[in-house]
C-alpha positions as CSV (number, residue, x, y, z in Angstrom):
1,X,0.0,-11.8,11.7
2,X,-4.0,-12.1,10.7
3,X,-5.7,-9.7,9.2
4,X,-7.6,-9.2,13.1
5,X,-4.4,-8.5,14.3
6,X,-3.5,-6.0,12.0
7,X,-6.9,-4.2,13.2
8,X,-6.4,-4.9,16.2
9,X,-2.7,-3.0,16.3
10,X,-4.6,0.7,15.4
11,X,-6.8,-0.3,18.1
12,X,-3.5,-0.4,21.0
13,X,-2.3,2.4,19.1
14,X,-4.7,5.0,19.3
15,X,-5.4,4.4,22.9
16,X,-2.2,6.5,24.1
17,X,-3.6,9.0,21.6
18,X,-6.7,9.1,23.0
19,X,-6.8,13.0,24.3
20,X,-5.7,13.9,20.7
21,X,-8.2,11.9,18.9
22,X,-11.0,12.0,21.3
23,X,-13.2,13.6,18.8
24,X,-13.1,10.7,16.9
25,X,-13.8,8.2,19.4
26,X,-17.8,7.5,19.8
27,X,-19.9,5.3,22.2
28,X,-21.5,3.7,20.1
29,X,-18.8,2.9,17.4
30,X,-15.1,2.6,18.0
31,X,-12.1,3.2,16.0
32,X,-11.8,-0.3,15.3
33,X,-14.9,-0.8,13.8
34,X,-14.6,2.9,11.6
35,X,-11.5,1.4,9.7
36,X,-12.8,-2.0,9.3
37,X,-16.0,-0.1,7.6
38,X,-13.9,1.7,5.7
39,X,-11.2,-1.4,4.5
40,X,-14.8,-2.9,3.5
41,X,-16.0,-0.1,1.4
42,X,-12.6,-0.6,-0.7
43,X,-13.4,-4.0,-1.1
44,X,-16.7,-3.9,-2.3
45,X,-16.1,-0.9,-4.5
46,X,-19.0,0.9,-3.2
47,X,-20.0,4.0,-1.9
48,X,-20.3,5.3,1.8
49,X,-24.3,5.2,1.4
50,X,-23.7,1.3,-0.2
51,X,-21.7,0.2,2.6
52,X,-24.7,1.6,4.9
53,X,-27.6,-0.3,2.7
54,X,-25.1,-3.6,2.2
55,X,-25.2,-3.5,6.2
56,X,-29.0,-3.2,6.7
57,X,-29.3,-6.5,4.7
58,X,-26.2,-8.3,5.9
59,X,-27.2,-8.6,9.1
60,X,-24.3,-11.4,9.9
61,X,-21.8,-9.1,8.9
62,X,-23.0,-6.5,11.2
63,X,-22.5,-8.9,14.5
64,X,-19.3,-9.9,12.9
65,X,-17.8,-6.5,13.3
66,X,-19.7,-6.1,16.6
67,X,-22.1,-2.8,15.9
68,X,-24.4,-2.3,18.5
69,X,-26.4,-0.5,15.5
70,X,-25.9,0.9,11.9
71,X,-23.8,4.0,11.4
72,X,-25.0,6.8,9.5
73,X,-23.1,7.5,6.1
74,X,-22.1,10.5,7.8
75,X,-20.3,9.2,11.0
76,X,-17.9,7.2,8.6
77,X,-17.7,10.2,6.5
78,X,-16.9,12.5,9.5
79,X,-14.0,9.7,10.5
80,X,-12.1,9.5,7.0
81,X,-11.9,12.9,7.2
82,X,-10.2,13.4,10.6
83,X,-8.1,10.4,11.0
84,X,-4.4,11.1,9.8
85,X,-2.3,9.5,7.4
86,X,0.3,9.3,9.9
87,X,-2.4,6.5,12.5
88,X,-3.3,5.0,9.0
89,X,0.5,4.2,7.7
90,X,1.2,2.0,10.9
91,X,-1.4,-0.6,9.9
92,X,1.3,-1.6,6.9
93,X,3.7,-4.4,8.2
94,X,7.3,-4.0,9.7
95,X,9.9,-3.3,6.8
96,X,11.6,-6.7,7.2
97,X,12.0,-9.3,4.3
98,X,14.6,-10.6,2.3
99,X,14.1,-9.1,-0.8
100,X,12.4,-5.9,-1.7
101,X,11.8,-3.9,-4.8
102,X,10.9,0.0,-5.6
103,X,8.6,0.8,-8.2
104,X,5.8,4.0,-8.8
105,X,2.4,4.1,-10.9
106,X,-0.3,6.5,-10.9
107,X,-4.0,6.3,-10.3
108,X,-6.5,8.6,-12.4
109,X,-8.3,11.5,-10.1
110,X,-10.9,11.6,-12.3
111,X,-14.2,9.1,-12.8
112,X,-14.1,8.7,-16.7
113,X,-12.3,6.0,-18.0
114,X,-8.9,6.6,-20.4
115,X,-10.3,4.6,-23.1
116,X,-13.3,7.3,-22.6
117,X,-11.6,10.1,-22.3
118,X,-9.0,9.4,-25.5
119,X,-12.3,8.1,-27.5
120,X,-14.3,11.7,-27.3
121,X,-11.1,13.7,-27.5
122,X,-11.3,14.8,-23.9
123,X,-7.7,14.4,-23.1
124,X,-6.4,17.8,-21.2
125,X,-2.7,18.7,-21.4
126,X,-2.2,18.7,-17.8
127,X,-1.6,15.0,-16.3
128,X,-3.9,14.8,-13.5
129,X,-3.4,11.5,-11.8
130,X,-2.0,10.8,-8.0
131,X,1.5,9.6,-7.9
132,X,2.4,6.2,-5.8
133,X,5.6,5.1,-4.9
134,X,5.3,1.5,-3.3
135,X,7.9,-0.7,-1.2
136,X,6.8,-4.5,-2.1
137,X,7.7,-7.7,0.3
138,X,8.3,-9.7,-3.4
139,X,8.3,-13.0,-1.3
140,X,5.1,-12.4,0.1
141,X,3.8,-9.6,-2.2
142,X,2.7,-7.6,1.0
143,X,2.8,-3.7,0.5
144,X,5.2,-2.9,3.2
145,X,5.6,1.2,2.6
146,X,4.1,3.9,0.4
147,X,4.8,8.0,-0.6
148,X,1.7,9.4,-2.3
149,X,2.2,12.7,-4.2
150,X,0.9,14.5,-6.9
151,X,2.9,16.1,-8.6
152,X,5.4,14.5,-10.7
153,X,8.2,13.2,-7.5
154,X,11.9,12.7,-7.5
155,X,12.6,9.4,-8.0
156,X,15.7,8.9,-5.2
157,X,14.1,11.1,-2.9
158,X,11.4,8.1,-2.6
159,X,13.8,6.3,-3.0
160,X,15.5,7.2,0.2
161,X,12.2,7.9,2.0
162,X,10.6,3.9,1.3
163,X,13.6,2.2,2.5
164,X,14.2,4.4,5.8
165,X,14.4,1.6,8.7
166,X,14.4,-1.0,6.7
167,X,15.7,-4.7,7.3
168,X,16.5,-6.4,4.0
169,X,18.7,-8.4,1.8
170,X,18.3,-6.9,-2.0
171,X,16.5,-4.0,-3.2
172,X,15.7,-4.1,-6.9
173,X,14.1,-1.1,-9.1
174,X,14.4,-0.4,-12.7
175,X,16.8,1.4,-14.2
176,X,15.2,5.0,-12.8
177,X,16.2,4.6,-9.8
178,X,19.9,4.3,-11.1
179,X,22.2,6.3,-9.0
180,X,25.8,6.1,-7.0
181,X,23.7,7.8,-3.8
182,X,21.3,5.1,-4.0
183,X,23.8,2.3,-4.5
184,X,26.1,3.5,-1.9
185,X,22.7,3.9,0.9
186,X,21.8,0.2,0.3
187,X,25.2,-1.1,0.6
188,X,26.6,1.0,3.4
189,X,23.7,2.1,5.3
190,X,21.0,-0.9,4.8
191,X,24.0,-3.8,4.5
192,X,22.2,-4.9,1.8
193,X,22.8,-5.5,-1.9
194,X,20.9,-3.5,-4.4
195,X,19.9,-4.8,-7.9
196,X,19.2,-1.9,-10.0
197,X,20.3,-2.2,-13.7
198,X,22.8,0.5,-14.9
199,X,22.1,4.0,-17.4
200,X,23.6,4.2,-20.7
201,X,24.9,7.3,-19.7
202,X,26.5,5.6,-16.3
203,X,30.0,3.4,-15.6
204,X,30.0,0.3,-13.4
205,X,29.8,0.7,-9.9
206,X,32.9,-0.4,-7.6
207,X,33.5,-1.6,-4.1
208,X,36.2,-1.9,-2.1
209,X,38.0,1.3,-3.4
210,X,37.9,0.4,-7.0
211,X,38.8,-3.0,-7.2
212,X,35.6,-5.4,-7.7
213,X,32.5,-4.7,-9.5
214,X,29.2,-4.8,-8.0
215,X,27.8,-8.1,-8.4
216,X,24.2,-8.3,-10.4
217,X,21.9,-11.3,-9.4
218,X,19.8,-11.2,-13.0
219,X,17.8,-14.6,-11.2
220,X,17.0,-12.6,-8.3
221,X,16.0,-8.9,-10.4
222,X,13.4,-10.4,-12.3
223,X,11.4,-10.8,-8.7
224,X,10.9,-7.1,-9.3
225,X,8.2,-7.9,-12.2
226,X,5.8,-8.7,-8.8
227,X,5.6,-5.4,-8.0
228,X,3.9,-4.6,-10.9
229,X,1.9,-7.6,-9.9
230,X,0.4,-5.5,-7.1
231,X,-0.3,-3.1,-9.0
232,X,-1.7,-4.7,-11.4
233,X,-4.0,-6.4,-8.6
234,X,-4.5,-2.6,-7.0
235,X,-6.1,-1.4,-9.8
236,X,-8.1,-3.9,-11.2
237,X,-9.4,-5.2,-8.0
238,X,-10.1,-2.0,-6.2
239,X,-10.8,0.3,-9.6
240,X,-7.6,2.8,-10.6
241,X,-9.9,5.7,-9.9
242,X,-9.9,8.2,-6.6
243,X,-12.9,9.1,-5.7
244,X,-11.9,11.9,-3.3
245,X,-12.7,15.4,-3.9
246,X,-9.6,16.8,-1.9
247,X,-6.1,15.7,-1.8
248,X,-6.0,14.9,1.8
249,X,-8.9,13.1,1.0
250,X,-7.5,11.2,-2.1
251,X,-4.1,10.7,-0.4
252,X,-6.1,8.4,2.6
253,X,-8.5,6.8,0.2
254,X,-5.5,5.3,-1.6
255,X,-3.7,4.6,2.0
256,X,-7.1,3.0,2.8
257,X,-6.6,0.8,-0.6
258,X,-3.5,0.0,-0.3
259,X,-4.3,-1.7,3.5
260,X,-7.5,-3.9,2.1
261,X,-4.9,-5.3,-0.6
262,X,-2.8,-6.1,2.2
263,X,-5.4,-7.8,4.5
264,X,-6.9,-9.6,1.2
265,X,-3.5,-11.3,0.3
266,X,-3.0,-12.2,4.3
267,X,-6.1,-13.5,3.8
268,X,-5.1,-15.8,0.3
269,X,-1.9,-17.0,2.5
270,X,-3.4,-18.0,5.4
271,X,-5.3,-20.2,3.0
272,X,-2.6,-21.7,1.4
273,X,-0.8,-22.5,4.3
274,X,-3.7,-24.2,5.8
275,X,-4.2,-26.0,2.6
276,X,-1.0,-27.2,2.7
277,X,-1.0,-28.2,6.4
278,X,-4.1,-30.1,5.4
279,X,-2.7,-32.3,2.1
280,X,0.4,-33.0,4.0
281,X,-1.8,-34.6,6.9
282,X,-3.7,-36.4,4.1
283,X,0.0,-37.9,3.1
């Protein structure tokens, strides 16, 4: 699927949710053009009064997106605040790949940087940072599900919640996500085969009452390091800093985030498979 497409897909959507969104819904600017604005202001790290000045001089880029005219700071401003997380969330791709894996980090709510912050002593005792839980295509390295929280979550309640619906073939997460409910909802429920190292504190896990051992793929685990991949990318890429003043607000920035990573790395395959289509007609 391009990156168009993916646009394209909360455009089909919010049509049979027109009456509930109609406030939302301009002349002069449609839906589709408020989230590619706001997928751009992620990827240029800027402001919503940047974006506005990077359009008055990119006047290519403005017929590209198809504006009749430039938006006020404002109109995208009014937008991010009354679209819902719930329209966002089904720009992320189908939950179908062969192997998966769990994983959390958090990004800071506040605009000074740690090495700041720990260098004039202005650490706090309350850890104020937003808590995401990501479920990562490790094939593809697509961000295929998210829960945002933050306070500190429950690490199988995620858990359960990331991989709801989903088609795949091995789930691996580190050894936090250890657990015989977790073990037993990938095998029974998902028909999969989860690859989650063991507690010190926990036995082995058996199958077929008791009388095999749950095999451990240690060749296929170590895929799970790509997670912290895309998080790695996330945050250095698109700044590990929220900008939003509210939580709702915070909570749709990051959603927001995560979807430009997603069209960038569509964007980087698409490449290399035309690349590759290209060397092999050179051969």
């Amino acid at each position: 699927m391009r990156p168009q497409s993916l646009l394209n897909a909360f455009q089909d959507t919010s049509v049979g949710s027109a009456i509930r969104y109609s406030i939302i819904i301009s002349i002069l600017f449609n839906n589709h053009q408020h989230i590619i604005l706001l997928v751009l202001k992620q990827k240029l790290k800027t402001t919503y009064r940047g974006l506005i000045e990077i359009l008055k001089v990119a006047e290519a880029l403005s017929l590209a997106i198809g504006l009749k005219r430039i938006p006020h700071h404002t109109t995208l401003v009014k937008f991010a605040r009354k679209i819902s997380k719930s329209i966002l969330n089904l720009l992320f791709p189908a939950k179908n790949a062969s192997k998966v894996a769990v994983d959390y980090s958090g990004f800071e709510l506040e605009a000074k940087s740690y090495y700041y912050r720990k260098k004039f002593f202005m650490f706090s005792k309350k850890r104020n940072f937003m808590r995401t839980c990501l479920l990562v295509d490790t094939d593809k390295q697509m961000i295929l599900g998210n829960v945002i929280n933050r306070r500190q979550g429950n690490d199988n309640t995620e858990f359960v919640k990331l991989l709801k619906n989903a088609n795949v073939d091995y789930v691996t997460a580190d050894k936090g996500y250890s657990s015989k409910k977790n073990r037993k909802l990938v095998l029974y429920k998902l028909c999969a085969m989860p690859l989650i190292p063991y507690k010190r504190t926990e036995g082995v896990y058996r199958i077929n009452n008791g009388r095999k051992k749950l095999e451990f793929d240690k060749e296929i685990y170590h895929q799970r390091s790509k997670i912290e991949t895309v998080f790695g990318v996330l945050k250095r890429k698109y700044s590990s800093t929220l900008k939003g003043r509210t939580y709702l607000s915070q909570q749709k920035e990051l959603i927001i985030r995560l979807i430009t990573y997603n069209v960038d790395r569509l964007t980087t395959l698409y490449k290399l498979l035309i690349l590759g289509f290209q060397q092999s007609c050179e051969v």
